[in-house]
Each structure stands twice: as C-alpha cells, then as structure tokens.
N, C-alpha and C positions, 0 to 999 in steps of 0.2 A: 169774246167780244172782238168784232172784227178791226175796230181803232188801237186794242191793243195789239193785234197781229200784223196789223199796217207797220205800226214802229218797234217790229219785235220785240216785244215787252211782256212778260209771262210773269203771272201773281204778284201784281203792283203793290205796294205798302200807301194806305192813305191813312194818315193821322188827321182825326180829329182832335182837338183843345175845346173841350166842351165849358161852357162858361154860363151861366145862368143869365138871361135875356137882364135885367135889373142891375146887373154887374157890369156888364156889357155896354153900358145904355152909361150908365157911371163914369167908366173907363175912357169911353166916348167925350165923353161932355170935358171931362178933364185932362185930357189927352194934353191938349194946347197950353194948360197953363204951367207944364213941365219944360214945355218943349221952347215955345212960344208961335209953333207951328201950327193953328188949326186948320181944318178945312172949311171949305167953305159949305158944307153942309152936316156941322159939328155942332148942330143947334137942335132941340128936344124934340120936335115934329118930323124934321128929317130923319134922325135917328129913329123915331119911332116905323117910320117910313121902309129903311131901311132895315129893322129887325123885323117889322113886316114881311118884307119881301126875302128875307132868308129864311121865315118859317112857310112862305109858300114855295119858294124855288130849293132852297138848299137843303133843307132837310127831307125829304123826296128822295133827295138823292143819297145822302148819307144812309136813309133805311135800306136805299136797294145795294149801297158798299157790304153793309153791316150782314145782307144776309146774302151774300154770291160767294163761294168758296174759290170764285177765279182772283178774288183780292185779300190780302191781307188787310183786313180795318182793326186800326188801334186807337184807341178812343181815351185819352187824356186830360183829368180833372185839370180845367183852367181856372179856379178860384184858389189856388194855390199863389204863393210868390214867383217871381218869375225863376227863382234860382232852382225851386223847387217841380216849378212846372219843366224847366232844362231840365232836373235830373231822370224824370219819368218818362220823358225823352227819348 
C-alpha cells in the first residue's frame, strides 16, 4: 500500500473491539448518565444513524484489513468487561 510506504510503516497492527450493534446502541445512550457528559447526538435516531453508517463505511474496510496479509488484524470481543476487554488486548 503506497500510504503505508509514504510513512515507512511495514505490516500495521489494527485492532478491532468487535461489539454487537444493540450493545453499542446501549452503551451509547447511557454513556452520559456515568459521565454526565453526553453528546449532542447521543439520542436513538442518531445513533441509529450513526451504526448506520459504520455498517456501510467501516466495515468495508475492516473486511479488506481482515483479508491483506500486508496487515496484522486482531479482532477483539468487545462485549466483555472493560478489564476483561484490556486483557485480550
């Protein structure tokens, strides 16, 4: 890949945290009331908006990591704990 030869970079590691869209969508909506931080588009339709558009943009690309042997893909159950998710890390 020639953007990886631009910034001399040979067999990248890209980890995915694979998470079930419904967990995600969860995680989302109740993100703010840990934090007290929400976004301003942490609301069901955005979010839906949102998971959307990473099953048409981002996943695309994740297939084409998952099968180039010029990258490392590692691909990490994100419906774990977070302590749990760090360890497999």
């Amino acid at each position: 890949m020639a953007v990886l030869k631009y910034v001399n970079k040979t067999n990248p590691i890209f980890i995915n945290i694979e998470v079930e869209s419904a967990e995600a969508k969860k995680r989302m909506l109740l993100r703010g009331a840990h934090s007290g931080n929400t976004r301003g588009d942490d609301f069901e339709e955005a979010i839906d908006k949102r998971l959307s558009e990473y099953d048409r943009s981002v996943v695309p690309v994740i297939e084409f990591l998952r099968t180039h042997t010029e990258f490392t893909y590692v691909e990490v159950d994100g419906m774990g704990t977070i302590e749990d998710i760090h360890k497999d890390i």
